[in-house]
N, C-alpha and C positions, 0 to 999 in steps of 0.2 A: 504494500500500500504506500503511495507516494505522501511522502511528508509533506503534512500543512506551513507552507511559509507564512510567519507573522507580516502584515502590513504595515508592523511599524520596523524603523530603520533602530531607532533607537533602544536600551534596555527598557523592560518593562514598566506599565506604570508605576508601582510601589517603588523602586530605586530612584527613577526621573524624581518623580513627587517630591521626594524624601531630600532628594539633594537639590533641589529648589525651595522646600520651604525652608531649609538649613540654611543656606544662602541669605535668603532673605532675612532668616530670623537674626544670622549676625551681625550681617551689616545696614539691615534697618530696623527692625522689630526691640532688638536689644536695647542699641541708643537712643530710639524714642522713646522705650520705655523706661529710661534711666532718667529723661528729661524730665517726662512725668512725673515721675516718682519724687525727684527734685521739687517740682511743683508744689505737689503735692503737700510735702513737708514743709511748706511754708508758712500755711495758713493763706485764707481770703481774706484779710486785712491787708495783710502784708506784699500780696501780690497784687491787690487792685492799687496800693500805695505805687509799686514799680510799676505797671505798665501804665500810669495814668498821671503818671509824673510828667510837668513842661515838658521835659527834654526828651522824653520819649516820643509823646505825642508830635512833637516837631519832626521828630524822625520817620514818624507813621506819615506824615501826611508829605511830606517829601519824596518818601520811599513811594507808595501809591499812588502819586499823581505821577513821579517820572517814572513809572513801572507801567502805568497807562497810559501817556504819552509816547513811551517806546515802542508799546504792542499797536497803537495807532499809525504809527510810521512801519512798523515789521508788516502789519496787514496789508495797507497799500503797497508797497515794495516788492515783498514778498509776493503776491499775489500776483504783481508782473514780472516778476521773475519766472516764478512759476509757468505762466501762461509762456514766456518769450523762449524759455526753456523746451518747453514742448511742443508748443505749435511753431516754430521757424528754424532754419539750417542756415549756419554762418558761420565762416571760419571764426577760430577761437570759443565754440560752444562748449566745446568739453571743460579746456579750460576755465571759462566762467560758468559752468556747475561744479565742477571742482574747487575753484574758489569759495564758493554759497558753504561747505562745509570746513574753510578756515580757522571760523571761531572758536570751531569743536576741537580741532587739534593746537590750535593756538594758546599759551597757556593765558589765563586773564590778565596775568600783569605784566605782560609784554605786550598785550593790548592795548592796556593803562598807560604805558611808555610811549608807545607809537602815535597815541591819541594826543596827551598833554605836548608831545613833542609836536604834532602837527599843527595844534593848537595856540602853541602862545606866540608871543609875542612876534619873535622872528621865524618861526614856523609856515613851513608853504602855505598854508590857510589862515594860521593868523594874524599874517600881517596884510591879510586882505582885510580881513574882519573886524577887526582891531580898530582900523582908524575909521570905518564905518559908524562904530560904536556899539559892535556885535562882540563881544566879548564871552569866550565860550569856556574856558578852565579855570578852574573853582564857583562856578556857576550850575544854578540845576539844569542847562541845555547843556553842559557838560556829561550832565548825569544821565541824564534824556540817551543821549550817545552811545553813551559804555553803553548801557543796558541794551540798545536795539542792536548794536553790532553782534554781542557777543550771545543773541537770542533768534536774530534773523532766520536762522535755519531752520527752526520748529516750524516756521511757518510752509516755508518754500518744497521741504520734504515732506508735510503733510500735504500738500495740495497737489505737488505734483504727481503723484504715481493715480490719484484720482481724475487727473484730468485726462493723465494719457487715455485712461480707461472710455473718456467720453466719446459716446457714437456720433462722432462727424457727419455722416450720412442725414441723421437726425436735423443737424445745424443745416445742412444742404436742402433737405426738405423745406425746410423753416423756411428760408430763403426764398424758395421757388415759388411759396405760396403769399410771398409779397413783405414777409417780417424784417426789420431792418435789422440791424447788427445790435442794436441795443436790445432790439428785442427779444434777438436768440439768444443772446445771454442771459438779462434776467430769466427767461422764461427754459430756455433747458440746459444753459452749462449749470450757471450756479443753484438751482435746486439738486444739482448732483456734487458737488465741489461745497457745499458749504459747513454740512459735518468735518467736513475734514479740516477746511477753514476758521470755522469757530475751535476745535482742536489744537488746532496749530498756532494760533492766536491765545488759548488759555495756558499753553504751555511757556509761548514766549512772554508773558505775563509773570509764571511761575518762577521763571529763568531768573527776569529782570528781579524781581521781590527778594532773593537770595543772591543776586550779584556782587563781590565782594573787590576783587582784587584787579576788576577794569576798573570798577569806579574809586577804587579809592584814593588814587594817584591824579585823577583829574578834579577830584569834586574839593579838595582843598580842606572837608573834612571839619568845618565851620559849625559848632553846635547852633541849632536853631536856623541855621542858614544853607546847608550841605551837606550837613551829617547824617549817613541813611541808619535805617534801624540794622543792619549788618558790621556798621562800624561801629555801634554802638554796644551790638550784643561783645564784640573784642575788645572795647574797650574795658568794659564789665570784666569778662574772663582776665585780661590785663592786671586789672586791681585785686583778682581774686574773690571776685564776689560774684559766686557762680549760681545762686537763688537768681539775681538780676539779671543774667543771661539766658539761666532758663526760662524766668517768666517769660522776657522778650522773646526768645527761639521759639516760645510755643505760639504766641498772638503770630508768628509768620507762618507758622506751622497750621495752626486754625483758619486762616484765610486764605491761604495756598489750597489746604484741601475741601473747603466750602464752594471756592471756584472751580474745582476740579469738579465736582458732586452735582453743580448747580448745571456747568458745561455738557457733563453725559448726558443728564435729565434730555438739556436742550437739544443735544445730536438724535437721542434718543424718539424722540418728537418728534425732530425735522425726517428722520428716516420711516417714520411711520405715516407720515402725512404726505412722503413724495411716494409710498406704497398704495398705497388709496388713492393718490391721484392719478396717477400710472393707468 
């Protein structure tokens, strides 16, 4: 009797499984749950005192607007990248898709380097900018910056492998039956591309919120004025006051994964509702 070959390439479930939640458990499951616990043993006195302090709050609203300002620039950008990535042929393509994943092999603070060098004063951009009265390092459009650079790619790699997938034929129909180009887009690229988009935008969201070592070289690091809650939770660890860092590491830690939760909901939706419309 001919022997049944398993369909899977890999060893069984019970090993896979085992050595993946293992993985996980030590390199994520462990230290959040250390942080926790950290927490934990504070008291809620004590921890609405730290994360609700001036200087934290200055940090929060710094960090979140240029963390949203960034994904706002990564969307737009990103999403023609995307698109010029896939639908056009020109020399040098490969090259600038290979570039689009730079940031990821780039370490952040040769980022930081590259950025405050371009930057200031006698820098190939800043001494364009400069005497304009555009002034970009130690500033939050410093910050704006680090964060979209070194985020950019959540965006451009989640869209793209969904657009390739798009039936052109479809677009061509559209067309013949009088739709303009605006119109085949809202109406059949991006009902198919926008899961992946809104994705790819909470990621670079994510990215930016824990950005540490692009921005901290260009942002000048100005309490109140440029200091993001990442330099702040170092600064804490710094002084050895590590109740203060956890509090802080957990408010980034609860709003990173609330946008995550809030995001699937919404892909969740959009895929059910271009199901039914189908």
């Amino acid at each position: 009797m001919a022997r049944k070959h398993s369909k899977h390439l890999l060893p069984g479930f019970g090993l896979t499984m085992g050595v993946s939640l293992f993985y996980i458990t030590l390199l994520i499951l462990l230290p959040i749950a250390a942080m926790l616990l950290k927490v934990a043993g504070m008291g809620l006195p004590e921890f609405w005192r730290i994360i609700s302090s001036r200087r934290a709050i200055a940090a929060y609203q710094i960090t979140f607007s240029s963390a949203f300002y960034a994904t706002l620039i990564n969307g737009t950008v990103g999403l023609l990248l995307a698109w010029v990535l896939t639908r056009y042929r020109f020399p040098g393509r490969r090259v600038l898709d290979a570039l689009v994943d730079l940031p990821f092999a780039l370490p952040t603070a040769v980022a930081g380097l590259v950025l405050v060098t371009l930057f200031a004063e006698t820098g190939w951009y800043g001494q364009l900018l400069e005497p304009n009265g555009l002034k970009v390092n130690y500033t939050q459009l410093g910050i704006v910056l680090a964060m979209a650079f070194t985020s950019i790619p959540f965006v451009v790699r989640s869209v793209q492998p969904v657009l390739e997938e798009v039936d052109q034929s479809l677009e061509s129909a559209a067309e013949t039956l009088g739709a303009n180009r605006w119109q085949v887009f809202t109406r059949i690229v991006w009902p198919t591309i926008m899961p992946a988009f809104i994705g790819g935008c909470v990621l670079s969201f994510a990215r930016s919120l824990g950005e540490f070592g692009a921005v901290v070289f260009i942002a000048g690091n100005i309490p109140g004025v440029t200091e993001i809650v990442s330099l702040l939770i170092y600064i804490r660890l710094d002084e050895y006051n590590y109740e203060a860092a956890a509090a802080l590491a957990f408010v980034l830690l609860l709003v990173a994964f609330l946008t995550l939760i809030a995001t699937n909901a919404l892909s969740a939706w959009q895929t059910r509702y271009v199901e039914r419309s189908a």
